[in-house]
N, C-alpha and C positions, 0 to 999 in steps of 0.2 A: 240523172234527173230523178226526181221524189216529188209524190203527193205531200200535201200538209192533211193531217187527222182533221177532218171536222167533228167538233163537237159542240153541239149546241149551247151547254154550258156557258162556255167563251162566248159564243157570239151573242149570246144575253145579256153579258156586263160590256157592250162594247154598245159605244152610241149605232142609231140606224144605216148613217152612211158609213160608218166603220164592220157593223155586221154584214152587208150587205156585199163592200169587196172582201172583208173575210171569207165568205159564201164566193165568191167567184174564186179568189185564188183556192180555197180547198178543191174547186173543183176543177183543177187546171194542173198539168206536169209544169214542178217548177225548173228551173225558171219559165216565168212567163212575162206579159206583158198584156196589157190594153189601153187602149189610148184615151185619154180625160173625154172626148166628145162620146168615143162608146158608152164610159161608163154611166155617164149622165142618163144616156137614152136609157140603158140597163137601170138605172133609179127610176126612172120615169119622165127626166125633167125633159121639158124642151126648149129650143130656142136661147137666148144668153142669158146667163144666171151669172149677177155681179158675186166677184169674191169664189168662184169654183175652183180653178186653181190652188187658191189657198187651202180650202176647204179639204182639197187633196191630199193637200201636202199634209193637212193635220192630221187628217186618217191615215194617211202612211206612216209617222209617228206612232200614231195609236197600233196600230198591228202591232209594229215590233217593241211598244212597250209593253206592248201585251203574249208578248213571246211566241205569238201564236204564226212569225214568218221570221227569217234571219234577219232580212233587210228586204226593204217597199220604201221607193222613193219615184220623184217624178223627173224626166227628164225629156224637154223637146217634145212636151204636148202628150207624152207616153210616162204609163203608170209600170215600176217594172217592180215584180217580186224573184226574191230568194228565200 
């Protein structure tokens, strides 16, 4: 198991919802996980928000093209990082 370095820098050029699980997984032994309903509340949103899932999935792209995780993907409702 391994941290990922947080550095602010990265999470500046990364959209909100993408800094924001950047900011979780740095602060988490990876691998980890959290679940798409956690993280929503962790954003702030409540209640059903059309299109989250997706939205997910786009930010888990976004990390690992941002090099800043091995691999973040979504699977069965859970958000997993490496």
């Amino acid at each position: 198991m391994s941290y990922i370095k947080f550095d602010l820098k990265i999470g500046a050029g990364m959209t909100p919802t993408a800094n924001k699980l950047y900011q979780y997984a740095a602060s988490r032994k990876l691998p980890a996980t959290v679940s798409i309903a956690d993280f929503q509340r962790l954003c702030g949103l409540e209640g059903s928000v059309p299109g989250w899932q997706q939205e997910v999935e786009r930010v888990c792209r976004e990390l690992v093209s941002a090099n800043v995780v091995k691999n973040a993907y979504v699977a069965d409702g859970v958000i997993h990082f490496q």
